[in-house]
C-alpha positions, 0 to 999 in steps of 0.5 A: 500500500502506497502512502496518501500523502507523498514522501518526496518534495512536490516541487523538486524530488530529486534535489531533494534526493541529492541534498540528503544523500550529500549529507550522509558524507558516504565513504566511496570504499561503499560497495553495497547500497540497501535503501530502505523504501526510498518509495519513487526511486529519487535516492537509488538515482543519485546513488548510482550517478555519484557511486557507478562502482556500488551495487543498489538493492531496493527493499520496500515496506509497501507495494506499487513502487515503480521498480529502477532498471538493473536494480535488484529488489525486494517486495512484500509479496517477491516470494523469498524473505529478506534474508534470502534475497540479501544472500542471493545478491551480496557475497561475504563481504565486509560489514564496512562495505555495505551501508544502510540508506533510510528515507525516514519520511516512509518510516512515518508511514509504514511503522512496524513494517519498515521496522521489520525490513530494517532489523532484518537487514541488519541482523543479515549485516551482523551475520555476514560480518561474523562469517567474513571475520571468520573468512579472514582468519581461515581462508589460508586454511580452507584454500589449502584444506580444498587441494588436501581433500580433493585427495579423499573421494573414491566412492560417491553416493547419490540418493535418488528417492528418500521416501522417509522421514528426514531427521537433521541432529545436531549437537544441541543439548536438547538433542540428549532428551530426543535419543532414546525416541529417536532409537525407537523410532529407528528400530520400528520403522525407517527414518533417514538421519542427517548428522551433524559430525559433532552429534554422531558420538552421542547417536553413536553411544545411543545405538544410533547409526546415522544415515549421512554424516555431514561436515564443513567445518575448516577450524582444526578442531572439527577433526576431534568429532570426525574422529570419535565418528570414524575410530569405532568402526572400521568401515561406517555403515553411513556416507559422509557429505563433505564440504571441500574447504572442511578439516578433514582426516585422511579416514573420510576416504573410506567412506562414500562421500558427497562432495559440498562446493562453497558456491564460488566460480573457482571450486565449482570450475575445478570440480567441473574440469575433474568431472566430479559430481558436487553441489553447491551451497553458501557458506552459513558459518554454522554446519547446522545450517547447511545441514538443512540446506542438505535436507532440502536438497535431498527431500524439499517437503519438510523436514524433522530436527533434533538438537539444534538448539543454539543456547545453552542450558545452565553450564551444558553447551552440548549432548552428551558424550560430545568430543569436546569434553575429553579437552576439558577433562585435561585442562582440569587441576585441582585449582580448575575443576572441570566444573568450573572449565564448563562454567568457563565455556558456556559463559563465554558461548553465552557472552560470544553472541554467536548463538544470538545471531545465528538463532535470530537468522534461524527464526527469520529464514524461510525455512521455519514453515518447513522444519518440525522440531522434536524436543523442547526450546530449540531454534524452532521451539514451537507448542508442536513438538509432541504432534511432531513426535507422533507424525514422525513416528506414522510415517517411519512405521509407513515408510521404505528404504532410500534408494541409493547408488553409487559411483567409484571414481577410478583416477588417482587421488595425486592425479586428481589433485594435479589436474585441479592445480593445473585447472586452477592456475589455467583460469586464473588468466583465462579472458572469460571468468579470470578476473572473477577468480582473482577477485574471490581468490583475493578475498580468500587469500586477503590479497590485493593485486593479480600478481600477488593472487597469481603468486600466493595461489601457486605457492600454496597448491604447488608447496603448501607454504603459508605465503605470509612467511 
């Protein structure tokens, strides 16, 4: 609904347009512009005249507004919430780069509306900051990581129909009261179990064999929960989903695997180049996250979840047994017992913020309709639960098993990572897409110029040197 009385000066709107945007004394490292409901398009016109670099998106709090050529935008009714129209068109970036552009006299108008698109715009800023924060510590790390994982893969999996229940477990502490249900509900009929790496050791200490096992993470750290996965048997019963970029032990080759890309041109070219079948999601920053991108992709209609909590409960951060605990048993003296390394953790995830973010972004997304809770308070905390329960129950009891197949891959893991080098270095200077590459590839590897991309990229595949030292 468009306002009655106008948001714009009656006699010249867009000087009106230029005075206010001159005054905002805007930095031209800008990158991204989010005007929000600039209503007839006057802001979005000076911004590109003064800013020809920036990219514009438009976010209406209301309907009718005439649209701008080449310019992304999103309305009340566009079919995709907030939060995915911001992911779709901005790439990780820094927060320092993107800038929020109001024009107030809409938020006279439309009230809790513009209020909603605002805070959702700036719960996706704090989030993509977190994710880029992190970028800049690990991206070293996840280049590398990619040129050592691209080793492992000797049997793929595909699942071409699931026609039961789809359950994603993370390592929440509600996901403890959810297993003995789980067990039972496994054992008397069929439920395809998503896992998290970090909840396996406590499906596993339960009787629970996951179906698919899936892990992202880059930090060294993840390895402590693929290893308590892998270290019981000798050869799992489960595939693994792998993201590329993840810290992975050279064990995962054992298993058949689907392999995860990053979305970026540079991975999905070399995978395509080696003929290795992948898919791609956004980096999320939290493995829960992408393991329901993974249960959407593998069934869209909904899907159950256990343990993804994001908080704490009193000083326990995790579902029992959980990898991490054996750290703290070490650190733990007769001056810092392990109650208090608990305490210690907790008040630090508490205090951290990230659980605040992440839950937030949860509760915004487009999937909460989709996705049935089991357990009580988690991230998609609902009265539903127990109706949950019973209805994943009926349609275990009711359903078959997936149907699977699978593709051994004959060449070499040392070739395969030879072609992937050589695949990458040919398209660093190839005309078409080179420059895309540097660019993502400069971000990654917090490079500036072609030369030093071109440089630290063959150091790093040709040597596994750090090029800072």
């Amino acid at each position: 609904m468009r306002p009655p009385a106008p948001i714009h000066s009656r006699y010249n709107p867009r000087q009106e347009a230029e005075r206010y945007i001159n005054s905002l004394n805007l930095s031209e490292d800008t990158e991204y512009f989010l005007l929000m409901e600039p209503g007839e398009g006057y802001l979005a016109e000076v911004l590109q005249n003064k800013f020809p670099h920036a990219k514009i998106l438009i976010l209406h709090a209301g309907k009718g507004w005439p649209s701008r050529p080449g310019l992304p935008v999103w309305e009340p009714d566009s079919g995709a919430g907030i939060q995915d129209f911001l992911e779709r068109e901005i790439p990780d970036t820094e927060a320092g780069k993107l800038k929020i552009v109001e024009w107030r006299p809409a938020f006279s108008f439309y009230g809790e509306a513009y209020r909603e698109i605002l805070a959702e715009t700036v719960e996706f800023i704090k989030r993509i900051d977190a994710n880029t924060k992190t970028l800049l510590g690990f991206g070293k790390r996840w280049f590398k990581n990619f040129f050592k994982n691209i080793l492992l893969p000797e049997q793929l999996v595909f699942y071409r129909e699931i026609p039961c229940p789809v359950l994603v477990t993370a390592a929440g502490p509600g996901l403890e009261a959810s297993l003995e249900v789980i067990k039972k509900i496994k054992k008397e009929g069929t439920v395809f179990i998503i896992a998290v790496s970090s909840s396996v050791q406590a499906l596993l200490c339960a009787g629970i064999v996951p179906d698919l096992v899936i892990s992202t993470d880059g930090g060294g750290w993840a390895l402590l929960h693929l290893y308590e996965a892998l270290r019981f048997i000798q050869s799992p019963p489960y595939s693994l989903a792998i993201s590329l970029s993840a810290a992975l032990p050279s064990q995962c080759s054992a298993c058949p695997q689907i392999l995860i890309a990053d979305g970026s041109l540079w991975q999905r070219h070399i995978l395509e180049k080696l003929g290795l079948p992948h898919i791609s999601f956004p980096q999320r920053g939290t493995v829960s996250a992408s393991a329901l991108d993974l249960a959407f992709f593998l069934k869209k209609e909904k899907v159950y979840t256990a343990g993804i909590d994001l908080k704490n409960y009193g000083i326990k951060t995790h579902a029992r047994p959980y990898s991490f605990e054996r750290l703290i048993r070490e650190q733990a003296s007769r001056m810092k017992s392990e109650y208090s390394l608990a305490f210690e953790r907790s008040y630090a995830l508490d205090c951290g913020g990230s659980h605040n973010v992440y839950a937030s972004w949860f509760s915004r997304h487009s999937w909460p309709g989709k996705i049935l809770p089991l357990g009580r308070g988690g991230a998609f905390g609902s009265d539903e639960e127990d109706n949950n329960l019973q209805n994943l129950k009926k349609e275990a009891a009711a359903s078959g098993a997936s149907k699977t197949e699978y593709f051994s891959i004959k060449e070499s893991g040392e070739k395969r990572r030879g072609k992937a080098k050589a695949f990458l270095l040919d398209a660093l200077q190839d005309k078409k897409n080179g420059a895309e590459i540097q660019g993502e590839l400069g971000s990654l590897l917090q490079l500036n110029s072609s030369g030093e991309i071109c440089a630290a990229v063959e150091t790093l595949i040709r040597t596994g040197e750090n090029v800072c030292g």
